[in-house]
C-alpha positions, 0 to 999 in steps of 0.5 A: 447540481449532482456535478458541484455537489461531488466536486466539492466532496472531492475537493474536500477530500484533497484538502483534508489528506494534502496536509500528510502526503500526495492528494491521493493515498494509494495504500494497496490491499486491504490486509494493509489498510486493516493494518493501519497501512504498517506491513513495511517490514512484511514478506509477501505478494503485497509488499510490492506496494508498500516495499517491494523487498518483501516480495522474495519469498514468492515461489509463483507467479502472482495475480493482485487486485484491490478496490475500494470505495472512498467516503461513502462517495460512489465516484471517487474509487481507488483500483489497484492491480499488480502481477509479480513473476519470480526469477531464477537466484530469487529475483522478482519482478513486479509490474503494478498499476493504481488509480484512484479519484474521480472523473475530472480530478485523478491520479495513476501510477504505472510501476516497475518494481525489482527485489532480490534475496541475499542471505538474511536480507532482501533488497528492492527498487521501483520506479514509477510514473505518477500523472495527475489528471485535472479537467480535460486539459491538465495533465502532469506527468512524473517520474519518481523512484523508491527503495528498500529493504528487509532484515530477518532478525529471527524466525519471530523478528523482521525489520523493513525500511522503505524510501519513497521519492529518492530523487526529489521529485516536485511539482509545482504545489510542492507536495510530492514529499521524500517520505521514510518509513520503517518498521518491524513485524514480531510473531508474537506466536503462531497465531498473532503478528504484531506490526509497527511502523514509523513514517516520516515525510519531508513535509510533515512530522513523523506518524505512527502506525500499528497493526495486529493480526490473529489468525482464528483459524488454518485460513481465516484472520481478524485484524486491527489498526491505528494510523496517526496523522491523518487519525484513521481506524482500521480493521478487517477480515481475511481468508487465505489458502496456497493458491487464494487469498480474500481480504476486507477492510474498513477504515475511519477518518474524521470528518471525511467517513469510511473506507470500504476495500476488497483485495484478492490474490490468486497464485498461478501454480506451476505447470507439472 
């Protein structure tokens, strides 16, 4: 009774987010997700999730972990993981890895991200192996490839631009849709970041996310956001130093409940 009871959470699940993007929604790092999933525009550690092009202002090599908890289902999780390791002429690479659903129905993602800094501007390219688990005998496996980029405006002003799944990559259901999504971030001043983003998929009409951060204190943040299609609410807290970062977020999706995630970033300081 326990194993069809979470079988049709989970399928219940599938059905509710297949409508908008992949049966999986891989959004990484809880400052994201309390952010209304925007940050496309943003620059750092974890921008190599949403558009690794804001990865370029990362002056050591970088630890990420992120998990969180879907719906109040204890099963179903999602797990997040990604090391970024700077270059000389400031180019980053990235390796990342993602998983999220529940034993007999999951997704993974293994990827490889680069970014460089030229001038105002910074571009980035991945490439990922996205593989569907269903069952003990289906297993998918695809490829898929993103690119984006960043522009500073100004000191207060960024815009972002990111592609996902360049290279049209299908399955048989067909939901593995060319998704744009583009943004900007505006400092309205030392202690407040406003984010909005636009997403279009080839599958769906255009949704609208936005996100505010207030910086409370040298090290400790509160955040909002709304993301539209799917309705979700966020928000979150956060503590961040040079070397550390913690970051929790809730998100609300009717009917399906809550979404608890816990991130953290550690920075490797250089050797002397």
């Amino acid at each position: 009774m326990k194993f069809f009871s979470q079988l049709f959470l989970v399928v219940s699940l599938l059905l509710v987010q297949q409508q908008y993007t992949f049966a999986q929604d891989f959004s990484a790092g809880a400052r994201t997700r309390a952010l209304g999933n925007t940050c496309v525009a943003d620059t750092n550690a974890w921008s190599v999730f949403a558009n690794p092009a804001g990865c370029t202002r990362i002056k050591r090599s970088t630890l990420l972990v992120s998990d969180e908890q879907l719906y109040g289902i204890q099963d179903i999780k999602s797990f997040s993981a990604a090391i970024l390791v700077p270059f000389k002429r400031k180019f980053i690479l990235g390796i990342t890895f993602q998983k999220q659903g529940y034993k007999w129905f999951n997704d993974q993602q293994i990827g490889i991200h680069v970014a460089h800094k030229i001038s105002v501007y910074s571009l980035g390219a991945s490439f990922i192996l996205w593989q569907r688990v269903a069952g003990e005998t289906y297993h998918q496996l695809y490829p898929l490839f993103n690119i984006g980029g960043t522009m500073s405006l100004n000191r207060s002003v960024q815009f972002g631009l990111h592609i996902s799944n360049c290279s049209n990559t299908q399955n048989e259901t067909q939901t593995l849709p060319l998704s744009i999504q583009g943004g900007m971030f505006y400092k309205l001043s030392d202690q407040v970041l406003l984010y909005t983003d636009l997403v279009k998929q080839s599958n769906s009409s255009i949704s609208v996310h936005s996100g505010l951060e207030y910086k409370i204190h040298a090290h400790f943040y509160i955040r909002s956001g709304l993301q539209l299609k799917p309705l979700r609410l966020n928000g979150g807290v956060g503590f961040a130093n040079k070397f550390i970062s913690i970051d929790y977020s809730l998100s609300y999706q009717s009917p399906l409940g809550y979404r608890h995630q816990l991130s953290a970033r550690f920075t490797i300081a250089k050797r002397s």
